[in-house]
N, C-alpha and C positions, 0 to 999 in steps of 0.2 A: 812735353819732352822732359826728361829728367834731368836735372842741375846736378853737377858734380859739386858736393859740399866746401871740396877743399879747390873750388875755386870762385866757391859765389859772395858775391859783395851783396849783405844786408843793404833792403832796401831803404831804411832809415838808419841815417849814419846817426851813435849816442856819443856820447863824452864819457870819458875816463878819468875827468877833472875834475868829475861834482865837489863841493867843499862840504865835508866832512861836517853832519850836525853837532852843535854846539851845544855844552848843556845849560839844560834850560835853567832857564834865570827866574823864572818865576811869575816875571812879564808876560802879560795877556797883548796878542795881538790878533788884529783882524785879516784873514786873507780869504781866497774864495777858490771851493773845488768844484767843478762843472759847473758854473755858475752860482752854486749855493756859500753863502758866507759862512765862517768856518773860524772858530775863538781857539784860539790854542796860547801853549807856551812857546814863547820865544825862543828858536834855538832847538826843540825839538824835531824829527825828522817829520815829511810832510807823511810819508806811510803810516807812522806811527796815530800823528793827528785824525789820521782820515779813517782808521781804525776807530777811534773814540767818537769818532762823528756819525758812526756806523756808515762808514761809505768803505765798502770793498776795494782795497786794492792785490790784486792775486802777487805771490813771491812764493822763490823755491829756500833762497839762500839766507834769508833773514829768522834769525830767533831772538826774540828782544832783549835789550841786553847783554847779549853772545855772542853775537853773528852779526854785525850788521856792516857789508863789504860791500855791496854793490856787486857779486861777482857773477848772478845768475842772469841779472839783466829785465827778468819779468817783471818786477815792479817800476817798469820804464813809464813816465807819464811827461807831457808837452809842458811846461811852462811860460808863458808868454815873454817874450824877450828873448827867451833860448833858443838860436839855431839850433841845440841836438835836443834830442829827446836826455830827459833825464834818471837817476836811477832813485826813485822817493825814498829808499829805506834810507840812502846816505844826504839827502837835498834836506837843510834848514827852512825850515818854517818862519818866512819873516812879514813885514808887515806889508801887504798892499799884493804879497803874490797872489798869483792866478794860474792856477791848476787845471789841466784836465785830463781823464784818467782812462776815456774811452775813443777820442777821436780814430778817426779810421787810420791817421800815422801809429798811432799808439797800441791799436789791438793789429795792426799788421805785423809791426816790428815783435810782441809779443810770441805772436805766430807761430814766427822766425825763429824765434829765440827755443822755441819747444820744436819747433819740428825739429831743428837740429840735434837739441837733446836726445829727442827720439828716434833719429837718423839712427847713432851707434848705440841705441839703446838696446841690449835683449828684451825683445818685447815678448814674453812669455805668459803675458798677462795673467790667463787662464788657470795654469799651475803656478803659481806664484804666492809665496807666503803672505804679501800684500796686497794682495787681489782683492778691489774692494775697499783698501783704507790705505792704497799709495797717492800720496801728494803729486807726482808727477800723471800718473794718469788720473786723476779729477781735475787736473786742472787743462790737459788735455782735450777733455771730455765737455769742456766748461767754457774754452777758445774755440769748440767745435771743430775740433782737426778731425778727419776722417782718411786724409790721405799724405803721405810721407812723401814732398816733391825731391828729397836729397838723397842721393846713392854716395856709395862707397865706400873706405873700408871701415870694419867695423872690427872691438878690442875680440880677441881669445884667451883669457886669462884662466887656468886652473882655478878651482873653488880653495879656500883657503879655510879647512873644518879643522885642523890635528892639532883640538881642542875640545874639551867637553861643555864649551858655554858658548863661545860667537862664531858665525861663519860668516864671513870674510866673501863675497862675490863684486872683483873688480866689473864684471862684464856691466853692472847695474849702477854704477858711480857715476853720479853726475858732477860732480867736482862741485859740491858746492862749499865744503869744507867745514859745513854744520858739527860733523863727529869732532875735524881739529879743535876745534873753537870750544866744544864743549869739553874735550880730554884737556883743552890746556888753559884756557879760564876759568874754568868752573873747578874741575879735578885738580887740576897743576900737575897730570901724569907724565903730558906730552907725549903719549904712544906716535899719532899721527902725526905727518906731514906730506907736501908734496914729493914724490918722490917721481923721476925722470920726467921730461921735456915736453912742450906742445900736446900733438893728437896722445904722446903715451902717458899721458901724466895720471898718477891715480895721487888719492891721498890712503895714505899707507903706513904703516911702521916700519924703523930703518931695514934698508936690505930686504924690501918684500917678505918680511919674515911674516912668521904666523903668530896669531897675538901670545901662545903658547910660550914662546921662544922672548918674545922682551917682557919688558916692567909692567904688562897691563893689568890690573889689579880687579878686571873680571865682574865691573861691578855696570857694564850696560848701557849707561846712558849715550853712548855713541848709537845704540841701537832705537833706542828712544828719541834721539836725535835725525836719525838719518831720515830723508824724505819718502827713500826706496826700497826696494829688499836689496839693496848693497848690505846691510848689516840686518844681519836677523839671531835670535838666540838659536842654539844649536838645538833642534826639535827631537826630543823623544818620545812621543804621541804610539808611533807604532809599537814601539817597546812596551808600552804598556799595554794597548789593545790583549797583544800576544799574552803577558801578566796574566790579562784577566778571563782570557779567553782557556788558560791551562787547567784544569782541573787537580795538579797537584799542587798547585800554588794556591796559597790564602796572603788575598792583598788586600791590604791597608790603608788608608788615606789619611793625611793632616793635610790640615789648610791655616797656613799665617797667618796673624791675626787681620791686615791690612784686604785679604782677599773676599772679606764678606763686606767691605762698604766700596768694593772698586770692578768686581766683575761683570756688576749690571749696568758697567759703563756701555763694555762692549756691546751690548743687546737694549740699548739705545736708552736707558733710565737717566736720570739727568746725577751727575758726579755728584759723589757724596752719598749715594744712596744704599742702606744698608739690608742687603740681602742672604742675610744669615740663615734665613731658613728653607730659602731656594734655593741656597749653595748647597745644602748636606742635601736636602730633597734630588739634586741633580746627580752629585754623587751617586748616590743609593741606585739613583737609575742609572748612570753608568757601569755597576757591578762589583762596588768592590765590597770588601764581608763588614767591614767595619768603617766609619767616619769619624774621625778624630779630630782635636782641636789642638794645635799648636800652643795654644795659647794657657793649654794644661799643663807645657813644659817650661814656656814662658816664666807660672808660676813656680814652678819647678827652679829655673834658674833665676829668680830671684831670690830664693831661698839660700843658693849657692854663695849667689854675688855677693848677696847682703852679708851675709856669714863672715866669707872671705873679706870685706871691707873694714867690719867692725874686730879682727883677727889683724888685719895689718895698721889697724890705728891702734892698735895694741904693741906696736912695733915687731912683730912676727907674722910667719905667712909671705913676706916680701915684701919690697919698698912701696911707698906712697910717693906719688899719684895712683891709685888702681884707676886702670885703663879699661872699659869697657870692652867685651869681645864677641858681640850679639851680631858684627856685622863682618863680614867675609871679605867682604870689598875692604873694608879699612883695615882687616887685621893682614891681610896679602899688602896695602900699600904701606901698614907700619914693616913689614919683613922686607920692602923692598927698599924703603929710603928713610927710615928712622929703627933700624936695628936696633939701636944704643936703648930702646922702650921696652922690649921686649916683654924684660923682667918684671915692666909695669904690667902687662896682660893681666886680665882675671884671665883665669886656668879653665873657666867655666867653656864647656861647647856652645853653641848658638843651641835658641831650644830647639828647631828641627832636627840637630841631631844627638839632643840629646832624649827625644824622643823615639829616635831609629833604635838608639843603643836600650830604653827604656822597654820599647814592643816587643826587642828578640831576646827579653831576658824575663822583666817580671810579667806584663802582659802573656808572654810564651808561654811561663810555666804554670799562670796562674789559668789558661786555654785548654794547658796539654798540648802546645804543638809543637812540632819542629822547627826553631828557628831559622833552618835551612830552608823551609817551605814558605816562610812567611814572606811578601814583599812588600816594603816600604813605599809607598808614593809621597811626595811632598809637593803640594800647594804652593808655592814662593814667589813673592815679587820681584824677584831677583835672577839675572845674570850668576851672579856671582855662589848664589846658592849649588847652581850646579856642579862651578868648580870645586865647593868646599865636599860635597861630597863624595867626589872623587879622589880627597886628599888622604893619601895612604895611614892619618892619624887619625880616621873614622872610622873603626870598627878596631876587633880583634883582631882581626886578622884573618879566620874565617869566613869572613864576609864584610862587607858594608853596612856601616849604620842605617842609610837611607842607598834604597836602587834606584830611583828614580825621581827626578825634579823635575815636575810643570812648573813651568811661566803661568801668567793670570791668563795669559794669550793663548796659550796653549788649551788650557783648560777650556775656553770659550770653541775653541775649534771641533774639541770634540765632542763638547756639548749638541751643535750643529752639527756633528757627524753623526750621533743618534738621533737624528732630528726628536730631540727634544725642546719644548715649548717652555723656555727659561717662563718667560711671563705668568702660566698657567698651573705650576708649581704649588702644591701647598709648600706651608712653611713646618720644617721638624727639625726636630732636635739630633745634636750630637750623639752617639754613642758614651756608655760609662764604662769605664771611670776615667780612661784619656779624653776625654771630650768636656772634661769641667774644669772650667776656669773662673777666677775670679776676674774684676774692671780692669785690674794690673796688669794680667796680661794680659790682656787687649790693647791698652794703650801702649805697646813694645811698639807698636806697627808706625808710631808717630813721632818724631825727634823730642829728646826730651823724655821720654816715656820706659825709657830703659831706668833712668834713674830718679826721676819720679818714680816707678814702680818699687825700686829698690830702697830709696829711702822712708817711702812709708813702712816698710816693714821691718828695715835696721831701729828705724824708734820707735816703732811700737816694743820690739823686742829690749832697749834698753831701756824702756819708762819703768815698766814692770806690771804697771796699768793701761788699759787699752783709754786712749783720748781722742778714739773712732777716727775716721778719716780723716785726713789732712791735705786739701790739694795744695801741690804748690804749681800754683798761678804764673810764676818766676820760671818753672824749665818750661813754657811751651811757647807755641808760636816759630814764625820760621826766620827769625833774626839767624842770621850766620851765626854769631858766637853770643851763648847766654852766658852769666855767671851771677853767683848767687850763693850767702851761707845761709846754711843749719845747722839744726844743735841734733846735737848725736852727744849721749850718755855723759852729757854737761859741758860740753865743748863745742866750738864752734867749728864748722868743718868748711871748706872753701871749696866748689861746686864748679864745672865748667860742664858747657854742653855743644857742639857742633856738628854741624852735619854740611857733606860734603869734603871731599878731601882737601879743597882747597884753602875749605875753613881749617881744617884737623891743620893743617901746614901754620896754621897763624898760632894756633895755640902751643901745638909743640916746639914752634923754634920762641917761642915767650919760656916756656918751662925748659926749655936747654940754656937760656940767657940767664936762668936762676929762679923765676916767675914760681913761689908754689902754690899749689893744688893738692887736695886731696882725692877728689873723685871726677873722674873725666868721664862724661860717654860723644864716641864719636860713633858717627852714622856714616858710610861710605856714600850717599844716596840723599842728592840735597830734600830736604825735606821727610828722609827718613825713608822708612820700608813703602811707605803711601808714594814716594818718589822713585821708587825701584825700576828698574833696568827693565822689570819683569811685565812690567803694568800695560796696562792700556795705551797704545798711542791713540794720539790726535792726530786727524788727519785726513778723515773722511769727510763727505760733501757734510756730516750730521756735524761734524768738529773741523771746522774748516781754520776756528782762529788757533795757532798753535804758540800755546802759552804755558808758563809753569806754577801759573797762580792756581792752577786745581789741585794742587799739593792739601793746600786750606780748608776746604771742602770735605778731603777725603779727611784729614788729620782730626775738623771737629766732628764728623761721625765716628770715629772710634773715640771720643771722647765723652760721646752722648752715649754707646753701648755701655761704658766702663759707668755714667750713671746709672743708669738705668737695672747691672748687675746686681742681687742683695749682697753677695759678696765683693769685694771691693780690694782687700789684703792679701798678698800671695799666702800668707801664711795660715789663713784661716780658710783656705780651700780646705773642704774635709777629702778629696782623693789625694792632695800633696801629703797632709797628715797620714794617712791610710799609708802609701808608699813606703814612707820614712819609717814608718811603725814596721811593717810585714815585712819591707827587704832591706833598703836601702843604709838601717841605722840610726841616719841623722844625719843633716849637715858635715859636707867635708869631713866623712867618717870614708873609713878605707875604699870601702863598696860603690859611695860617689866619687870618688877621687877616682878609680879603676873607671866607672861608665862615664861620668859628666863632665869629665877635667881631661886636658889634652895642653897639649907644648908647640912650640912656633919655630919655625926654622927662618935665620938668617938669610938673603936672598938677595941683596943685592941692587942697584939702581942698572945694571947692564946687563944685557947677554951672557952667560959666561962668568960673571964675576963670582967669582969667590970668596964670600965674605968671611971676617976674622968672628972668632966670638966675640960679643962686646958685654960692656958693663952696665948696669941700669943707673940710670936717672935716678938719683934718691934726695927725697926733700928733707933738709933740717932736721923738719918735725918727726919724719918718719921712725929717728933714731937705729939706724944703720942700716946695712944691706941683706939681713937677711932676705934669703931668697928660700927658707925650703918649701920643698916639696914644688919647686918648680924646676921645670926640662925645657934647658933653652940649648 
C-alpha cells in the first residue's frame, strides 16, 4: 500500500547535531570502518577518511571543500555510541571511533532518503540530458530501488531557458545546494539561494528570476556542479545538425585549445588524455567543410595582448594594470562588480571570437565566399562562451562573429549521434592556415597560460635577439593567486595570475587598496578553460568520486602538447606572420583594432542598476590615464 510522503516518519531517526569536522591538525589517529582499521587526520570528516581508505561511502550534497552540510542525508553511517545515525561528510574523525557504512539501519534509511528524493523527482530518465551520467540515478541504481513506495504531490515549475548559456529546470532540484556553495565560495557571485518555504523551496536566484536578468556572470560551474539536469548548458546541437545538413551553408569548426586533452574523458580514456587527432578525425566525420584550431587565434591574440602591454608600459594605449580579457566569465563579473577596471581591459576579443571575425573576412575572401553563407561553430569549454557570443559587440553588425557554441558535452553527444567510434579514429591534422598554432596557444586552455604565452613573446620582441624559449615555471600550477616579476625591455614588471572569481576578488580589492601590478590574467573558471563550465562532468558509475583535482591532469597535457610543438612563440607562427603581412597590417593597426578589439559595458551588481561611468584604476608607474583608443 502506498505511504503518503508528507506524512511518513523515516524509519531511522538521524541527528541534526552532528559536530561539525574540525581541521585537521595533523595528528594521526586510529579508528575502524566496518571493522577495518583506519589512520587518518585528526579532525578530518569520517567521509572524507573512508574516501582515502578506498572505502565507498555514496553522497548527493558533499563537494570537498564546498559543500560539506550534512543536508542530503546519504552519506548517513552508525557509529557506536550514537543513538542516531549520523551524517559522515560533517562527523570528526577521532580516535578510537567505530564506523559502519552498511548495516541494514544504514542502507535502509539511505533508501529512504532517495526514494524520497525521487518521490517529486521528474523522472524523465530516458530523454534527459543526464541520462547516464546523473548522480542521483547511479546512485539509485546502486541502493537497488526499483520501486517508489511515496505518492503525492510533486513541483510544476516552468523551464527557466531566456537565456543563451544555462537552463534552469526547478522540477529536477534536489536541494542540495551544491550550485549555492559553489556560485558563493568558490565564485563570490551569490546568484543562488533558497528561495520560499518547506515542500516549495528551490535554490534559485532572487525573485525566481532567470539567470538572464541578475549578476550571473555565465561562466557554468553551477552546471558542473549540480548532481542532476536541474542545471544543464543551454543545448544547440540541433542548430547545427540543420547548419550542416543546408547545402547553401559552408560550416566551420574551431575547437579551444583545452578540448583535445578533455573530450576523451567523456568516451571513458583516463583524464588528461590528449586526443588531438581524433578530435579533427571526428569533426570531419561530422560534416563540416573545414576544422580549425582556436588555438591559431590564440596566437593571434597574443600578438595583440603582448603589443598592447609593451604600448601601455610606455605609458599610452591606457592605464596599468592590463587586465586580461580571454575569459567571458571574468570580463561579465569585472562589468558587473568591479566597473571602476574596465579601463584596465586588454581591448583584445577572446580568440574564439576573434577567429569568427577572422573566417568572415580574410579566410572569406581569400575562399571566394560569401560571408553570409559561412557558419561558425566553436568547440568551448565554457558556459560563458555562449553568452559572449551573443553579445551584440561580436560582429559588424551584419551578423555574428561566431553562430554557434558547443560545450565539450555537447560535442560528445553528437559524436554518438553519428555513432561514431571515438576509439577507432585515426589521428589528422587541422586544416591550413587557421589550424596552426604554435605551444602558446595551446597553453591559453590552462591558468596561467594567457600570460605565460604573452610574455614570451613581449621579450623576445624587446631583446631584439631570439634567447629561444623561456618557460616560466612561476605562472603555473593551481595555487589561487600566483605572483611573480619579469624583465621586460629592462625593467622589472610585477605579474599577478588567478583563476576563479573568487580569487580575481582578492587581487582586485589588493589593487583598489593601492597594491600595483602591471599585468593581471584572470580566468573566470577555477583552474582555467581545463576548469570550464563546459567540460566533462563526473558523475558516472566510471567517475563516481566527484572531485576537482582533475583540473591538473588536464592542465599538464596541454603542457606536454605546447612541448612537444616545433613551434613554441606566438610570434613565430608563420600563418600569424602570413595574416599580418596579406591583411591585417600589424599589430594594433586600424584593421585589428576594427576585427580584434571590442569595448565593455558597465553593468551593475543588481537587476536594473544603472551604472554611472567610472574611472580606471591607474598605477603610479603607469604615468597617467590615458585611455585611447578605448570604448568604455
Amino acid at each position: 500500500m502506498p505511504i503518503n510522503k508528507l506524512n511518513f516518519d523515516p524509519v531511522s531517526p538521524v541527528s541534526r547535531e552532528e559536530e561539525a569536522p574540525r581541521p585537521a591538525t595533523g595528528k594521526k589517529v586510529r579508528f575502524w570502518i566496518d571493522g577495518r582499521e583506519v589512520v587518518a587526520e585528526e579532525g578530518i570528516s569520517v567521509l572524507e577518511a573512508a574516501h582515502r581508505a578506498g572505502i565507498e561511502i555514496p553522497s548527493l550534497c558533499y563537494l570537498k571543500n564546498i559543500n560539506e552540510i550534512g543536508a542530503c542525508r546519504v552519506c548517513l553511517v552508525e557509529i557506536e555510541g550514537s543513538r542516531n545515525l549520523q551524517a559522515s561528510c560533517v562527523y570528526p574523525v577521532a580516535a578510537g571511533l567505530k564506523v559502519r557504512t552498511s548495516t541494514p539501519r544504514v542502507l535502509r534509511a539511505r533508501r529512504t532518503v532517495v526514494e524520497l528524493l525521487l518521490s517529486d523527482h521528474h523522472r524523465e530518465c530516458t530523454n534527459c540530458i543526464r541520462n547516464l551520467n546523473c548522480e542521483l540515478q547511479h546512485l539509485a541504481d546502486t541502493l537497488g530501488i526499483r520501486n517508489i513506495r511515496f505518492t503525492g504531490e510533486t513541483p510544476n515549475y516552468p523551464i527557466f531557458n531566456q537565456n543563451p548559456f544555462i537552463v534552469r529546470d526547478y522540477n529536477k532540484c534536489i536541494k542540495c545546494r551544491r550550485c549555492e556553495a559553489i556560485c558563493s565560495n568558490v565564485q563570490e557571485v551569490h546568484v543562488y539561494a533558497a528561495q520560499n518555504r518547506g515542500f516549495n523551496t528551490v535554490i534559485a536566484p532572487s525573485f525566481m528570476k532567470d539567470l538572464a536578468e541578475v549578476a550571473c556572470i555565465t561562466c557554468g560551474q553551477c552546471v558542473i556542479a549540480c548532481p542532476t539536469a536541474s542545471l544543464t548548458e543551454k543545448e544547440c546541437i540541433d542548430e547545427v545538425w540543420q547548419a550542416l545538413a543546408d547545402p547553401d551553408k559552408y560550416v566551420v569548426v574551431q575547437t579551444a585549445p583545452s578540448i583535445q586533452v578533455t573530450l576523451g574523458e567523456v568516451f571513458g580514456l583516463p583524464v588528461g588524455t590528449v586526443v588531438t587527432g581524433k578530435l579533427v578525425a571526428a569533426l570531419r566525420r561530422l560534416g563540416f567543410a573545414k576544422v580549425f584550431a582556436t588555438d591559431f587565434t590564440a596566437d593571434l591574440t597574443i600578438m595583440e595582448e603582448a603589443h598592447e602591454l609593451l604600448e601601455r608600459l610606455e605609458g599610452c594605449g591606457g592605464p596599468l594594470p592590463l587586465l586580461s580579457s580571454c575569459s567571458p566569465g571574468w570580463v561579465k563579473f569585472c562589468e558587473h562588480f568591479y566597473p571602476e577596471f574596465l579601463p584596465n581591459l586588454s581591448t583584445c576579443k577572446s580568440p574564439h571570437e576573434m577567429f569568427g571575425a577572422i573566417t568572415k573576412t580574410y579566410f572569406a575572401a581569400k575562399e571566394g565566399l560569401d560571408p553570409r553563407r559561412i557558419v561558425v561553430v566553436a568547440v568551448m569549454p565554457c558556459t560563458a562562451k555562449k553568452y559572449e557570443a551573443s553579445r551584440p559587440e561580436m560582429g559588424p553588425g551584419e551578423w555574428q562573429d561566431v553562430d554557434f557554441v558547443l560545450t565539450t558535452r555537447e560535442l560528445a553527444r553528437m559524436i554518438r549521434q553519428a555513432g561514431i567510434n571515438f576509439h577507432q579514429l585515426p589521428d589528422e591534422e587541422y586544416d591550413t592556415p587557421l589550424g596552426i598554432a604554435s605551444g602558446a596557444g595551446t597553453i591559453f586552455g590552462a591558468t596561467g597560460g594567457v600570460i605565460e604565452a604573452a610574455v614570451r613573446t613581449a621579450y623576445a620582441l624587446t631583446h631584439g635577439r631570439e634567447m629561444g624559449v623561456i618557460d616560466y615555471e612561476e605562472f603555473r600550477g593551481l595555487s589561487g593567486v600566483k605572483e611573480a616579476w619579469v624583465e621586460l625591455k629592462g625593467r622589472k614588471i610585477k605579474v599577478a595570475i588567478a583563476h576563479g572569481t573568487g580569487n580575481a576578488r582578492k587581487v582586485l580589492d589588493r589593487m583598489k587598496e593601492g597594491e600595483e601590478f602591471d599585468y593581471v590574467e584572470i580566468m573566470a573558471c577555477p583552474g582555467g578553460c581545463v576548469g570550464g563550465g563546459g567540460q566533462p562532468i563526473f558523475g558516472s558509475r566510471e567517475h563516481k568520486e566527484i572531485s576537482l583535482d582533475y583540473r591538473h591532469n588536464r592542465a599538464d597535457a596541454l603542457y606536454r602538447i605546447d612541448y612537444s610543438r616545433r613551434i613554441r612563440l606566438s610570434h613565430e607562427n608563420p600563418a600569424v606572420q602570413k595574416i599580418y603581412a596579406e591583411f591585417l597590417g600589424g599589430p594594433l593597426s586600424p584593421m585589428a583594432k576594427k576585427l580584434l578589439h571590442t569595448h565593455y559595458t558597465p553593468r551593475g551588481p543588481l537587476p536594473g542598476y544603472a551604472a554611472n561611468p567610472v574611472e580606471p584604476i591607474v598605477n603610479a608607474r603607469s604615468g597617467g590615464n590615458n585611455t585611447a583608443g578605448r570604448q568604455v
